[in-house]
C-alpha positions in Angstrom: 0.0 0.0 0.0 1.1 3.7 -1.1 3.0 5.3 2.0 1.5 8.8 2.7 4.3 9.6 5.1 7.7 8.2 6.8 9.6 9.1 9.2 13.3 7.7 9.0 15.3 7.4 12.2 14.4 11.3 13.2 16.0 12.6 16.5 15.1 16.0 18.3 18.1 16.7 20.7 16.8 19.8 23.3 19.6 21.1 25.0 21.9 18.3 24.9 18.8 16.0 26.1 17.2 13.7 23.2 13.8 14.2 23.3 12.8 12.1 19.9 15.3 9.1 19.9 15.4 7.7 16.5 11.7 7.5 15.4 10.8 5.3 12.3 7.6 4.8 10.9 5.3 4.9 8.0 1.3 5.8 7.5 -0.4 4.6 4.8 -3.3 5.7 2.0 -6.6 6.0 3.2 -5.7 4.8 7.0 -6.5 6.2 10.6 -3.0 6.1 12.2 -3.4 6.7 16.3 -0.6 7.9 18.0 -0.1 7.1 21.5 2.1 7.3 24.7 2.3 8.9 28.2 2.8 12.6 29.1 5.9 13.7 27.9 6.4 10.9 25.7 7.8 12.9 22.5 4.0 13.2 20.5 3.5 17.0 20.0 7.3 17.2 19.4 7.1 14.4 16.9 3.8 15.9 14.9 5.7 19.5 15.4 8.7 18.4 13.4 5.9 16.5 10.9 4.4 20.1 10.0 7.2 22.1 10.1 7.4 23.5 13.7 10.4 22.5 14.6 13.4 21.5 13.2 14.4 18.1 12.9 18.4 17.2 14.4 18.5 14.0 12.3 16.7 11.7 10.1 14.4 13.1 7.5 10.5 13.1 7.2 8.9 12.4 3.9 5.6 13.6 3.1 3.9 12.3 -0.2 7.4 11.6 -1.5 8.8 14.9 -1.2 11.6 15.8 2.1 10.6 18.4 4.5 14.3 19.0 4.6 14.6 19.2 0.9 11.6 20.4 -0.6 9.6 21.6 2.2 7.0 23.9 0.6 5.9 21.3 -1.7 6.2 18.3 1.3 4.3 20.5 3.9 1.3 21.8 0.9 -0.1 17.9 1.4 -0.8 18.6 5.1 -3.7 20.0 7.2 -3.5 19.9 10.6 -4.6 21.2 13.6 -2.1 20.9 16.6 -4.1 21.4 20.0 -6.8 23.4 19.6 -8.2 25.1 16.2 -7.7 29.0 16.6 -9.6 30.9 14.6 -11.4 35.0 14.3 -14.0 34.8 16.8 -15.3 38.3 15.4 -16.1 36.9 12.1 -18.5 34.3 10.4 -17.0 30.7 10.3 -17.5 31.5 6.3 -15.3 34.5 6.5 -12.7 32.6 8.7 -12.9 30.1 5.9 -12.5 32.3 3.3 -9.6 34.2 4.9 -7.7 30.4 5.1 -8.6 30.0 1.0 -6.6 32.8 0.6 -3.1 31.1 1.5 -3.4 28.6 -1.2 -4.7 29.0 -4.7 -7.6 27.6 -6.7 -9.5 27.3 -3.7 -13.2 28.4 -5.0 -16.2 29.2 -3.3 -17.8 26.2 -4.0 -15.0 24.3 -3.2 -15.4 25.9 0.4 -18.8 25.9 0.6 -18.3 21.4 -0.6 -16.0 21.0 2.5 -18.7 23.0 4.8 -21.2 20.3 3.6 -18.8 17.2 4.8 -17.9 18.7 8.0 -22.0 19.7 8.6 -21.7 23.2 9.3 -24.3 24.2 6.4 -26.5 25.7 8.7 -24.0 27.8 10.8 -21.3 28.7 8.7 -22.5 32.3 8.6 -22.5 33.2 12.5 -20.0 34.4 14.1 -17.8 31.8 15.7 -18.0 33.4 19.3 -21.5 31.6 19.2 -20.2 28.7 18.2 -20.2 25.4 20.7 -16.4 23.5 21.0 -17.5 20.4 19.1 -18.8 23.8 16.4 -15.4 25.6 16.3 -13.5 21.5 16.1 -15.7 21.0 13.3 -14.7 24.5 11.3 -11.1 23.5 12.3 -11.1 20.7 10.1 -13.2 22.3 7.6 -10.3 24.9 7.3 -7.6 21.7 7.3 -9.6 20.1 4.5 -9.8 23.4 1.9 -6.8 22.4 -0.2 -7.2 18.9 -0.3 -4.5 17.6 1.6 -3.5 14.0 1.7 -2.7 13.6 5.2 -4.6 15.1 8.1 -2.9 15.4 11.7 -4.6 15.9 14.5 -3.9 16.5 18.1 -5.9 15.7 20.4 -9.1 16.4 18.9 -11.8 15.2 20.6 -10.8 17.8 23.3 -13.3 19.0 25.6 -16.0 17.2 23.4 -19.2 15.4 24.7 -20.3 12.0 23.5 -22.4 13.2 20.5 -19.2 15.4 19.4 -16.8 12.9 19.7 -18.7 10.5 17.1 -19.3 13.1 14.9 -16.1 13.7 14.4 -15.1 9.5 14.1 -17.7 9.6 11.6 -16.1 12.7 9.6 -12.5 10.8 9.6 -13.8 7.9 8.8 -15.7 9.4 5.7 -12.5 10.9 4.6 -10.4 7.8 4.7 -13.2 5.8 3.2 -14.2 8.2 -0.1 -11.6 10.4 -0.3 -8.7 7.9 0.6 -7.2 11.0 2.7 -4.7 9.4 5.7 -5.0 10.5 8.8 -3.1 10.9 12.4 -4.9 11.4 15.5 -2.9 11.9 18.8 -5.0 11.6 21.7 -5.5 10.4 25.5 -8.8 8.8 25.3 -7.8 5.1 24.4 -11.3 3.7 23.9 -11.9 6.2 21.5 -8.9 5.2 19.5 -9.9 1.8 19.6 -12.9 2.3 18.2 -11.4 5.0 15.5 -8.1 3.9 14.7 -7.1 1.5 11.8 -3.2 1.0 13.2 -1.7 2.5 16.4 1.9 3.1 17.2 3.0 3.5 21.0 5.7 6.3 21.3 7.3 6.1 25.2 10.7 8.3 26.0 10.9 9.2 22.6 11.2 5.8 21.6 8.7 3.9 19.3 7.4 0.8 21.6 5.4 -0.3 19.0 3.3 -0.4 15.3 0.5 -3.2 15.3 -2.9 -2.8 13.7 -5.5 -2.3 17.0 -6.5 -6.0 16.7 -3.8 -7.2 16.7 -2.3 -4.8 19.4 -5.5 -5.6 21.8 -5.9 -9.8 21.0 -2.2 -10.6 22.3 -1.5 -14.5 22.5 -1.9 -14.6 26.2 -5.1 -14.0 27.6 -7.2 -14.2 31.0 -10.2 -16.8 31.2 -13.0 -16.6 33.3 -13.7 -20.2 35.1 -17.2 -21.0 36.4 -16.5 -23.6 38.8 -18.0 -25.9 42.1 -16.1 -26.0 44.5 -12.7 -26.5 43.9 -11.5 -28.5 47.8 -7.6 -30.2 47.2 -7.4 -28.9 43.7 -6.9 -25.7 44.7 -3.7 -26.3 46.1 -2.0 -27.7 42.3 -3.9 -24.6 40.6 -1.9 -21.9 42.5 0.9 -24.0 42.3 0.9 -24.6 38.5 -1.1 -22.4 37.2 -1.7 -18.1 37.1 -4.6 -17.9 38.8 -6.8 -15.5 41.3 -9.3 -16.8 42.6 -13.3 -15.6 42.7 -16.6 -15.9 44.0 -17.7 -17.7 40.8 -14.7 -19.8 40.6 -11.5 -18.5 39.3 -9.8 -16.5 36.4 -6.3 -17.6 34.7 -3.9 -16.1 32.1 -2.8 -18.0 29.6 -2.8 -18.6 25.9 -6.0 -20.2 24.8 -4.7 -23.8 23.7 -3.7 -24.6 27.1 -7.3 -24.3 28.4 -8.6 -27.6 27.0 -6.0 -29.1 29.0 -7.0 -27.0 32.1 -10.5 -28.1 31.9 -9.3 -31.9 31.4 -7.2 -31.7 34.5 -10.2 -30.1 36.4 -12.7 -32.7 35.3 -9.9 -35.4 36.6 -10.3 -34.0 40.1 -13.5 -34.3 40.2 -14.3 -30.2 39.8 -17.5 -29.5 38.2 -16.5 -26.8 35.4 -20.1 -24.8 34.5 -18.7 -22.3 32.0 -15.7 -20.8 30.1 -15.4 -17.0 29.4 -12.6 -15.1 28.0 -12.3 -11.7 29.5 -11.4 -9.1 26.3 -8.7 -6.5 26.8 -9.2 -3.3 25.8 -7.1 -0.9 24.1 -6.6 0.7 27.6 -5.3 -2.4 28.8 -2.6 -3.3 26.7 -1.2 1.0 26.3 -1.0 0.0 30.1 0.7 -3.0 30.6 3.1 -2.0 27.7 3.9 1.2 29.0 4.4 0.2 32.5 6.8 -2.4 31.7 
């Protein structure tokens, strides 16, 4: 699949301190890329050197084949992106923001803007002033001003911000309608894991300004080992072999036990054998949450 942007073995040094230790990775054509890691671990720094903020010590970024450190006006006219929160003029109309914006690129028409105001749903509004405008409003206008010359990669920090519910989908739905029709790729950066899960094609885990990881989120959240739910009578001698051989914490329903799923036959057969009545199996899912956890703790 077309690469839409890669980062080769880029390092920020600060001060003599290396903030962004040799970062490598790629996102692809028409993909949600989610960008994770702890406070402090090197995101805004990384998507600042991506859009031209700061300057990179080593390594290159490529954007739509072209180097920011080469060619940067051409590399950094494929990106929109909104890096915290969208500013805007809260004295004018969202259409006179947006027509403001048009005029830093060419060949932006009016009905070109007034296309984009459709997809991000701000027909209604557009001509109000954006001091009367709700958050989830002014995110929306921020990404219709992102969207005006076409770009074909979106990144965006942390933009579910301060959004409710209702705002939070609409804006999963708006990505997800770019990747899917327009085959636009897009980066989101943000703390609230479960809606990454649900938004996110692949994820990479960035911690001390080292990449951890890049899995797809299945594949990230369904790791080999897992913990099982057993429904049990009582369990009398057997319990003493279980905590000796196996993971287990024990419950009022039975017991739960980590460990990959082809060793559970054989934990049910040596149950059975000790005459423990085994009523029910369940595996107990991970969630995105979970495994940014356990990966970044250890």
């Amino acid at each position: 699949m077309k690469e839409v942007l890669r980062l080769d073995h880029v390092k920020k040094v600060i001060k003599g301190k290396k903030i962004i230790d040799d970062l490598s990775f790629s996102v692809r054509e028409g993909e949600i890329f989610g960008f994770l890691g702890p406070n402090g671990a090197g995101k805004t720094t990384t998507i600042r050197m991506i859009v031209g903020l700061m300057k990179i010590s080593e390594g290159d970024i490529v954007i739509a084949g072209k180097s920011i450190k080469k060619d940067f006006t051409k590399a950094i006219g494929q990106v929109g992106a909104i890096v915290e929160n969208p500013e805007m003029y809260k004295f004018l109309t969202g259409y006179q923001n947006l027509l403001q914006y048009a005029r830093m690129h060419e060949g932006i028409t009016k009905e070109k803007i007034a296309e984009i105001v459709e997809l991000v749903g701000l027909t209604d509004r557009i001509h109000e002033k954006v001091k009367s405008y709700s958050l989830g409003m002014r995110q929306r206008l921020g990404l219709a001003q992102c969207l005006l010359h076409d770009p074909k990669l979106l990144i965006l920090d942390e933009p579910t911000n301060g959004l409710d519910p209702a705002g939070i989908r609409e804006i999963r739905d708006h990505l997800r309608l770019l990747t899917r029709e327009r085959g636009m790729s897009v980066i989101v950066s943000s703390h609230l894991l479960s809606e990454m899960e649900l938004m996110c094609d692949r994820i990479a885990i960035i911690q001390n300004g080292k990449l951890i990881d890049v899995q797809t989120v299945n594949e990230f959240v369904q790791n080999r080992t897992a913990t099982y739910q057993i429904e049990t009578g009582s369990l009398g001698d057997a319990a003493f072999w279980l905590k000796s051989e196996w993971n287990i914490v024990m419950s009022k329903e039975g017991f739960t036990v980590e460990t990959e799923r082809e060793n559970i036959p054989l934990l049910i057969r040596n149950l059975a054998a000790a005459g423990v009545d085994v009523f029910g199996v369940k595996t107990i899912s991970k969630t995105l949450e979970d495994r940014f956890l356990e990966v970044t703790n250890k």
